[in-house]
N, C-alpha and C positions, 0 to 999 in steps of 0.2 A: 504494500500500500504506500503510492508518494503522498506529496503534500501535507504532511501532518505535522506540521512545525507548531501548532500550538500541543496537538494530544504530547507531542515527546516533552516543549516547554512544562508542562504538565507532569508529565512523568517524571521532571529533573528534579522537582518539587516549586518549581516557579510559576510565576504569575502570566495570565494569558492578555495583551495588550492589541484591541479589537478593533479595524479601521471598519469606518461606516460610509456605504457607495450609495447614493440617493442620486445621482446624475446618471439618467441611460447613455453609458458610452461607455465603449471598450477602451477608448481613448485616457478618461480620468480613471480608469478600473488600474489600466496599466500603468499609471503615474501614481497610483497610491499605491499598488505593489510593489511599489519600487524605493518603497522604506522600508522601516524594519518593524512592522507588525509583527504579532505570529498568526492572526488571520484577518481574512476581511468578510465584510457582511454586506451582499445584497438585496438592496431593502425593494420588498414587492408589496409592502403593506402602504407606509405612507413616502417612502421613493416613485421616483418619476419612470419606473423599469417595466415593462413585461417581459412575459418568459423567452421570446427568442432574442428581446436586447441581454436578459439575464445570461444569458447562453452563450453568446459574443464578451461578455463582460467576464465570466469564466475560464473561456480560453485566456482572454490579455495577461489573467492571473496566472497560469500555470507555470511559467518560466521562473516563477520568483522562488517556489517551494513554501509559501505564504498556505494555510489553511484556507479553503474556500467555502465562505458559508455562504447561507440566505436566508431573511427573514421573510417568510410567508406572509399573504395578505390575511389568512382567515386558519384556523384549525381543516383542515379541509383535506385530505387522504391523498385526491387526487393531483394537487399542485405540491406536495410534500416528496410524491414519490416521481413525478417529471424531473423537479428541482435535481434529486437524487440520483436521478439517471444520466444527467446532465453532467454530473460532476461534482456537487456541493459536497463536503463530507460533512457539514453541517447547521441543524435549521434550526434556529429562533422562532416560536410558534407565539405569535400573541394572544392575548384573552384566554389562558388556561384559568377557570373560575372552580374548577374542581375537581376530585382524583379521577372522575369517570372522563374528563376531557383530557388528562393527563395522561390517562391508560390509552383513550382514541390516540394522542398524538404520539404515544410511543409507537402503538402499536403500526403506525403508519410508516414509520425509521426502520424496524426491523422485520427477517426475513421469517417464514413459519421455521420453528414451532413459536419462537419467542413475538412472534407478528403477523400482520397479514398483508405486507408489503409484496408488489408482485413485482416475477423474478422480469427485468429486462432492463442491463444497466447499460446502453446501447453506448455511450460517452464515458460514462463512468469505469467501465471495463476497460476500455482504450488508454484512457488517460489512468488509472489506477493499477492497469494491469491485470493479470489471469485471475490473478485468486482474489481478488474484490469480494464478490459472492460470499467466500467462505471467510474473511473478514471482517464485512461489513458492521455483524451487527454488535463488534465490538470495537469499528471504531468512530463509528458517525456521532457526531456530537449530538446532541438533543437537548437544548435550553428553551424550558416552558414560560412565559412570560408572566408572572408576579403582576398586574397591575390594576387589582380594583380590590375594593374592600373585603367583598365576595372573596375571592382570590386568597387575600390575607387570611380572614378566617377559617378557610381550607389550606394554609400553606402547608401543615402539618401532615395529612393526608396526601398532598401532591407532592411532596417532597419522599414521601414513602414508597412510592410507585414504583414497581422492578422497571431497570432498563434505561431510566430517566438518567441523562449526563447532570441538570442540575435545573437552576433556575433563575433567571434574568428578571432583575427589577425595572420595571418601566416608572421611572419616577415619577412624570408627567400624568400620563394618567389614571397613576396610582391617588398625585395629588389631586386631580379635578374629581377622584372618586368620594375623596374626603373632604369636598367641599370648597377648596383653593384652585388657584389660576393655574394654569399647564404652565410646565417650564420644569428647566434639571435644576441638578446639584441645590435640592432642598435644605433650608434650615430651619423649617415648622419645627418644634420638639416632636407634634406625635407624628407630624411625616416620615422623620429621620428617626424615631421609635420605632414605628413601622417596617423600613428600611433593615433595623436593625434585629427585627423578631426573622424575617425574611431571612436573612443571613443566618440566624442561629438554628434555625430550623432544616436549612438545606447543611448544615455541617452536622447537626444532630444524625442525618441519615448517610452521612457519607457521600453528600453530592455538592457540585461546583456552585457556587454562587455570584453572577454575575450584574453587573449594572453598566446603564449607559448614563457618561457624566457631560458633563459640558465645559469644564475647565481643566488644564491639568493638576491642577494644587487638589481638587476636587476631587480627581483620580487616583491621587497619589493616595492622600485620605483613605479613600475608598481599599487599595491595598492595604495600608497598615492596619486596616478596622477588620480585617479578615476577606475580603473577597477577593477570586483567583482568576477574576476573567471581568474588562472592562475596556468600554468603549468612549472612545475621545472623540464627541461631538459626530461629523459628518463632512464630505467633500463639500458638501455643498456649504455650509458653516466657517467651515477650515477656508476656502478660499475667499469666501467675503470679509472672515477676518482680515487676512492677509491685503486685501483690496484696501478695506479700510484704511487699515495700517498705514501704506504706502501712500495713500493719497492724504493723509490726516498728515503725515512728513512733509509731505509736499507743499501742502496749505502753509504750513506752518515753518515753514524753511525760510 
């Protein structure tokens, strides 16, 4: 199996550091591969991507040796196991609200007996090689998405689920579940309480605990507080900073 530079990060006993692709282009795919993530995520939920730009944006990735994931637009069987065939070794599933939505999206990652994922990994084989199949269903990542109230109150249950790689907090609208404006890197007390039951509950079972942050100080944070897999902001984000930046020097020169 190539591209698994986060599962090995992982295995070294280190932190998994997650670039976020929201721009349909194989173009910006391949210029953030071209850092030093250990993997990146194609976002089909609220990125600008369908499945045959996500497809083109996969390929640009493969040279880097970079993990290839994607966030799904929906829990949905059918876009989980295309993503898979494609190449992703791993998917961010939004709105897991319960273990029986937890056990659907496992079961949609893995091959029988442990699933009911159907066999044809027509890209995935190419590009992973022969024995993919008989791999797979140990090493596709699988991060259920933490982010409603609902969600919280079953995180203990969803976090117990055989199979599951772990759990990604969606801060945003974790927070608009609890009544505050969307946006990351929270400082509510019971947001960032929250945040922080979500974390002890996916280390309670032995699974990864992820979040997506919006600053680096924020992410850094986020490691030392226990979680092993995190995502800085988005290309689309990342380069308007950078715009800003440049042109705020310029004004002001």
């Amino acid at each position: 199996m190539k591209l698994t530079k986060l599962q090995d990060k992982w295995a070294a006993g280190g932190n998994g550091l997650n670039g976020w692709c929201s721009i349909p282009s194989s173009v910006t795919a391949e210029i953030m591969a071209g850092y030093d993530f250990d993997s990146l995520t194609i976002d089909l939920q609220h990125g600008l991507v369908d499945y045959q730009t996500a497809l083109t944006m996969l390929q640009a990735m493969t040279a880097s040796g970079i993990t290839p994931m994607a966030r799904v637009p929906w829990n949905e069987p059918g876009i989980i196991m295309k993503l898979l065939d494609g190449g992703a070794l791993g998917i961010i599933c939004p709105m897991v609200n319960t273990a029986e939505d937890a056990q659907a999206f496992v079961g949609a990652m893995r091959y029988a007996p442990e699933g009911y994922r159907s066999s044809g990994p027509t890209r995935a084989m190419l590009v992973h090689g022969g024995g993919y199949h008989d791999a797979a269903n140990e090493t596709l990542v699988s991060l259920a998405m933490i982010e409603t109230v609902e969600a919280l109150s079953n995180v203990d249950a969803i976090c117990a689920t055989d199979g599951l790689t772990g759990v990604y907090v969606g801060p945003s609208d974790l927070a608009v579940s609890m009544g505050y404006k969307p946006g990351l890197d929270r400082q509510e007390p019971d947001v960032d309480e929250a945040i922080g039951a979500i974390m002890v509950a996916a280390q309670k079972h032995g699974k990864r605990a992820g979040i997506h942050c919006g600053a680096p100080a924020y992410l850094s944070s986020a490691f030392v507080r226990g979680f092993s897999f995190a995502t800085i902001a988005s290309d689309i984000r990342l380069i308007g900073q950078a715009i800003g930046q440049n042109i705020e020097e310029i004004k002001t020169a």
